[in-house]
C-alpha positions as CSV (number, residue, x, y, z in Angstrom):
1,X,0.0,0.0,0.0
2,X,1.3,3.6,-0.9
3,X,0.9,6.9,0.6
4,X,-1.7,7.7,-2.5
5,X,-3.6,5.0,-1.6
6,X,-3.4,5.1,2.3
7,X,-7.6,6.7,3.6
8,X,-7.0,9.3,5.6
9,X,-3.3,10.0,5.6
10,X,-2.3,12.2,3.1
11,X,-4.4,14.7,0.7
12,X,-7.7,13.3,1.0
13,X,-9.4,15.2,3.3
14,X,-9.6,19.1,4.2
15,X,-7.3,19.9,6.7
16,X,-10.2,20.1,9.7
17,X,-12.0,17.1,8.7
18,X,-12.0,14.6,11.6
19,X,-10.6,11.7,10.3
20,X,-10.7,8.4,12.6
21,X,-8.1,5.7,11.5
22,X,-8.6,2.1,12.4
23,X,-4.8,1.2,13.2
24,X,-3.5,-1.4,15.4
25,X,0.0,-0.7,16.9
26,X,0.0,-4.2,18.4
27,X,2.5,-2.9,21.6
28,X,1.5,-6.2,23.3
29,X,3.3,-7.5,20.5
30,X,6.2,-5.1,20.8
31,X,6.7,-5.1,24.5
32,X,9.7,-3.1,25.0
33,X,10.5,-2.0,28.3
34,X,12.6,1.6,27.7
35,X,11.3,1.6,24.1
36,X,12.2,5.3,24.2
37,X,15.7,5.2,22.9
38,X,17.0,3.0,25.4
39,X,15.8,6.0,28.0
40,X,13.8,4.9,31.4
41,X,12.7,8.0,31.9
42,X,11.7,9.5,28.4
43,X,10.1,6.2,28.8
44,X,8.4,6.6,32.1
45,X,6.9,9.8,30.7
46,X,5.0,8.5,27.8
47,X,3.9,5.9,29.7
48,X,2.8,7.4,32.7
49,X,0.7,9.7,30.3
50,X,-0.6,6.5,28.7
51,X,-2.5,5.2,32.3
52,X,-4.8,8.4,31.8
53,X,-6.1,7.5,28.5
54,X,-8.3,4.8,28.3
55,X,-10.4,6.2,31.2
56,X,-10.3,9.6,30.1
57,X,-11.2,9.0,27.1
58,X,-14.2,7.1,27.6
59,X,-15.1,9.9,30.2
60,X,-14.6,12.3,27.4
61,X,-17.2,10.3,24.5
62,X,-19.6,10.1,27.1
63,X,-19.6,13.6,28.4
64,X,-20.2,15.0,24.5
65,X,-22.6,12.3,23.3
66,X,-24.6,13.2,26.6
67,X,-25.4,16.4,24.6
68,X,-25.7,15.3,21.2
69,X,-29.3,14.9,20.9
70,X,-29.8,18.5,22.3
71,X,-27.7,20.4,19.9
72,X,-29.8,20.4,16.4
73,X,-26.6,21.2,14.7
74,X,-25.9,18.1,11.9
75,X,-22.7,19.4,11.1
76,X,-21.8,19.6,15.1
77,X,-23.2,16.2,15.7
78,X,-21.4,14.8,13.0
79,X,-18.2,15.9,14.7
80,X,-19.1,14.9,17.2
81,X,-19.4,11.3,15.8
82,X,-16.1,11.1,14.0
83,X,-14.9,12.4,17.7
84,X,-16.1,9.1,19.5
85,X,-14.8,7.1,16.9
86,X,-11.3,8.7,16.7
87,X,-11.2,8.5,20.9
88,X,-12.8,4.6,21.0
89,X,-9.9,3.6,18.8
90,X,-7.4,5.6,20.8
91,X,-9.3,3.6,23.9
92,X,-8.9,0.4,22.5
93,X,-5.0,1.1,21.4
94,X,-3.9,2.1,25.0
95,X,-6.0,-0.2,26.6
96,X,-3.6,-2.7,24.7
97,X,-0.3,-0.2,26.0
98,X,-1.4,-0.6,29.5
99,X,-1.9,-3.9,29.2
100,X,1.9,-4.7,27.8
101,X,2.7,-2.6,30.9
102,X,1.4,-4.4,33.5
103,X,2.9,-7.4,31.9
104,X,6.4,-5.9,32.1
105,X,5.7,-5.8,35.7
106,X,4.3,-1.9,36.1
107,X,1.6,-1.6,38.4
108,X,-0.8,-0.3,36.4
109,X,-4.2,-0.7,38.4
110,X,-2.2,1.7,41.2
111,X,-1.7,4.0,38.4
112,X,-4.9,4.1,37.5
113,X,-6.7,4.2,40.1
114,X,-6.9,7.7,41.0
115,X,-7.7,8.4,37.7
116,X,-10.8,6.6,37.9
117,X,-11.4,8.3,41.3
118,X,-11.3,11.5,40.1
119,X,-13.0,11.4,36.9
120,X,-15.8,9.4,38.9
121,X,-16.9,12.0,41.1
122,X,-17.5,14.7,38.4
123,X,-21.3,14.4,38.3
124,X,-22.6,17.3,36.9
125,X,-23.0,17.0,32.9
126,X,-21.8,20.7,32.0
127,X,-18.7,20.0,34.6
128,X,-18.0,17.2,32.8
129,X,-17.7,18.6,29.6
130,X,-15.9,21.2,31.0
131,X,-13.2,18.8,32.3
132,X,-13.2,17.2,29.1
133,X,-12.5,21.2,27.2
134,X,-9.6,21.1,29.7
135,X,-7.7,18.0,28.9
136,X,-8.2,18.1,25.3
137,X,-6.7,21.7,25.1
138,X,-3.2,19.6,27.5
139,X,-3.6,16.9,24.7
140,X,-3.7,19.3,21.9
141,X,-0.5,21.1,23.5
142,X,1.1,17.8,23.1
143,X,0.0,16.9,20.2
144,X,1.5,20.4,19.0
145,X,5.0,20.1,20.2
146,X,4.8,15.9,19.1
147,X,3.7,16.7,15.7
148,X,6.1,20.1,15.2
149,X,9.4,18.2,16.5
150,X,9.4,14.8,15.2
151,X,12.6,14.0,15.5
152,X,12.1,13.5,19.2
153,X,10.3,10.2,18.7
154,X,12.5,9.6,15.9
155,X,14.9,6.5,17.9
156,X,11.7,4.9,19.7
157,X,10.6,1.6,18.6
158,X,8.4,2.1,15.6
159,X,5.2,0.7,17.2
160,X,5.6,3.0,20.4
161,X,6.5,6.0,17.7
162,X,3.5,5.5,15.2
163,X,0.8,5.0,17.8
164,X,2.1,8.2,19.3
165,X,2.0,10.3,16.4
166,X,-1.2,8.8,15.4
167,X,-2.5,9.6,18.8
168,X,-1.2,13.3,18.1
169,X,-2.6,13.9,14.8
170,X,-6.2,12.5,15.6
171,X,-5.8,14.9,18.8
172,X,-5.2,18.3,16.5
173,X,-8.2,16.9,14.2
174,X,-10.8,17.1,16.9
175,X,-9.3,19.7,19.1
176,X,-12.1,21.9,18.7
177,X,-15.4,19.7,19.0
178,X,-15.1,19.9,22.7
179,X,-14.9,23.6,23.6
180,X,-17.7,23.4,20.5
181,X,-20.3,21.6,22.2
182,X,-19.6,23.5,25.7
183,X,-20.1,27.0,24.0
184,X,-23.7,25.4,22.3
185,X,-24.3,23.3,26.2
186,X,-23.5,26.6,28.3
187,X,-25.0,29.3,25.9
188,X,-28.3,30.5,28.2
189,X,-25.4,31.2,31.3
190,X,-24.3,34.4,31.4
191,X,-20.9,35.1,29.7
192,X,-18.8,35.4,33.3
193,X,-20.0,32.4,34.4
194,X,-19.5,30.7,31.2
195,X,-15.9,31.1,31.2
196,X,-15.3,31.2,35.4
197,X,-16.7,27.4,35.2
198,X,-14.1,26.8,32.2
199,X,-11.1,28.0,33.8
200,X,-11.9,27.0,37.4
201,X,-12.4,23.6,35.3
202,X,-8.5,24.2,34.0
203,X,-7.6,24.7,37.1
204,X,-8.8,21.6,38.9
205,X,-7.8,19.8,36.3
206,X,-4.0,20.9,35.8
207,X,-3.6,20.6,39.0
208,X,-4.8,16.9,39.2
209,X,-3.0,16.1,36.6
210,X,0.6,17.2,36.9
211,X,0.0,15.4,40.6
212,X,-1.3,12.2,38.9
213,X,2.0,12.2,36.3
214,X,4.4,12.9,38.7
215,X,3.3,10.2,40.6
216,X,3.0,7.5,38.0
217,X,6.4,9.0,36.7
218,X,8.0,7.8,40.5
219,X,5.8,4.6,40.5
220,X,6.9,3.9,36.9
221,X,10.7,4.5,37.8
222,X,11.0,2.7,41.1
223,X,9.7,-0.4,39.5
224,X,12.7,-0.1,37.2
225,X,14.7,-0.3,40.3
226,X,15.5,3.5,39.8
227,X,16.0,5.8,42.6
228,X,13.5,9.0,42.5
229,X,15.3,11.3,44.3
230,X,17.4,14.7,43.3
231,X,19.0,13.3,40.6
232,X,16.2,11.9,39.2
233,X,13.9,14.7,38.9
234,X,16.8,17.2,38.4
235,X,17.1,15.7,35.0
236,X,13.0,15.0,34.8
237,X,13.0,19.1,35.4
238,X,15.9,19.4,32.5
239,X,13.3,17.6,30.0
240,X,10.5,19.3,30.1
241,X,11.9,22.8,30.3
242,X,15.3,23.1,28.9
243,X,15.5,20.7,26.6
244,X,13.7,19.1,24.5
245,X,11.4,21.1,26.7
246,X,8.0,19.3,26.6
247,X,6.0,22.0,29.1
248,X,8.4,25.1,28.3
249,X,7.2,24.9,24.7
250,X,3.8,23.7,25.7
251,X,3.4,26.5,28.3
252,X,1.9,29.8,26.1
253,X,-0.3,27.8,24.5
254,X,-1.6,26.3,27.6
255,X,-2.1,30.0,28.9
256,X,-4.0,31.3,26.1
257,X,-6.9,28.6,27.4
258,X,-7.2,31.7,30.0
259,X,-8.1,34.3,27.3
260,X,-12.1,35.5,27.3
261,X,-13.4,34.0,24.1
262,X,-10.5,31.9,23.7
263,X,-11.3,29.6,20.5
264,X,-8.7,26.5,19.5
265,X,-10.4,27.0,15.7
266,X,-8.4,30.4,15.5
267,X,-5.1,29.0,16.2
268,X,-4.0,27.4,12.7
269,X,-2.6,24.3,12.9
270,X,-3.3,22.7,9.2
271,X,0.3,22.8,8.3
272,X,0.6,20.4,11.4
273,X,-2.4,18.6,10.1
274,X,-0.6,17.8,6.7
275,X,3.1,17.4,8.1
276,X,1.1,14.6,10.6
277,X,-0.9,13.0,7.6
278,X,2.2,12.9,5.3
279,X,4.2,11.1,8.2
280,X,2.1,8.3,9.0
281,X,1.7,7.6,5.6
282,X,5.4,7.9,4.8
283,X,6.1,5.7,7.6
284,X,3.6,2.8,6.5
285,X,4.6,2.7,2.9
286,X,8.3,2.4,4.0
287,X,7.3,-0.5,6.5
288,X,3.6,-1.9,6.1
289,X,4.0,-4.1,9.2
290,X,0.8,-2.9,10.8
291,X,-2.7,-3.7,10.7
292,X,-4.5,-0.8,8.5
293,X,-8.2,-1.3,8.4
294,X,-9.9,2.5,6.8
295,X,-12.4,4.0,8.6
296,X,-16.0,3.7,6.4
């Protein structure tokens, strides 16, 4: 199969079309411990981010489709759609992940289970989707710097490497349909309490994030047999704000989720869209070892 001929991947769809891609990574297949150039703890980073996704993501289908029926938008609703799909794939493919890492002897269930705590006691439908606005803006932030610096995946195992910048590119696609359906869902409140619910929303959810990584990051090390102390996250600070400098690249984009009437549709990131379409289909014509089945 070539690039030309690849659904999906390259030239055959507008640059915001949602575009869900039926791929299987097989990691199970691939377990590698420090897939991440040899590095436990570029390594321990991907993966702890990894343990949030299946839950989240499943908290994040539900929390849209629970408005769906109330929008009377077909073009919204069909975004939604192609949304779901793109995230019940992405649930299905780190399921798998997680799975290979608790068979590498990571305890995943401990990892997880705060996520499930958390996301488990947001009851209220609009705070729900709010949460959901809120981590799709972190994802899109890392799907940004993943999809604008690809050579930092470049000497990871291929599997880890595709379903990573698969993940990243499906995340720019859909960036907006969440913040979408929350401006349609919240549109009778009053503008100030619009927004105060979607940054007090940020808030809550940064900060029970960055405590949730860190911790999975330690959890992830020590079962390497890794000591976590000065060292450690001297050079855990190093990487994400000198250099490559995951959140110091990250961190004005993050910030502009602060702005009144902040909209992701403004920020233009087709170029990104293409580079990301052109590279996963690059990458399977060069090696057509994966399972490709095109979303109908």
């Amino acid at each position: 199969m070539t690039s030309a001929t690849m659904p999906g991947w390259a030239g055959e769809h507008d640059d915001d079309e949602i575009v869900p891609r039926d791929i299987r990574f097989n990691i199970s297949g691939n377990p590698e411990r420090h897939w991440f150039d040899g590095d436990p703890m570029r390594t321990a980073m991907f993966d702890a981010f990894s343990i949030f996704l299946p839950e989240g993501e499943r908290f994040f289908i539900r929390s849209l489709k629970h408005y769906a029926s109330t929008l009377g938008d077909p073009e919204l609703i069909k975004e939604i759609n192609g949304y779901a799909v793109q995230e019940a794939f992405h649930t299905r493919e780190h399921e798998d992940y997680n799975r290979t890492l608790a068979g590498l002897g990571y305890d995943v269930e401990a990892m997880e289970q705060p996520v499930k705590a958390i996301l488990g006691s947001v009851k209220v439908s609009l705070l729900r989707l709010a949460v959901t606005c809120a981590v799709e803006h972190l994802t899109a932030n890392f799907s940004t710097m993943t999809l604008r610096h690809q050579k930092i995946l470049s000497n990871a195992h291929p599997a880890y490497r595709r379903l990573w910048m698969w993940h990243a590119l499906e995340e720019l696609e859909h960036k907006a349909v969440a913040l979408d359906v929350y401006k349609r869902a919240a549109a009778g409140m009053p503008a100030w309490k619009r927004y105060g619910l979607r940054v007090s929303a940020m808030n809550l959810t940064a900060v029970h994030f960055v405590r949730i990584f860190l911790r999975n990051v330690r959890l992830h090390a020590q079962a390497d047999g890794i000591r976590t102390g000065f060292r450690f996250w001297s050079r855990f600070a190093w990487l994400q704000m000198v250099s490559p400098g995951y959140t110091r690249v990250s961190l004005w984009s993050f910030l502009c989720y602060y702005l009144p009437g902040y909209d992701p549709r403004k920020v233009d990131d087709s170029d990104l869209i293409r580079k990301g379409r052109a590279w996963l289909a690059n990458e399977y014509a060069a090696d057509s070892t994966a399972q490709e089945t095109p979303a109908r």
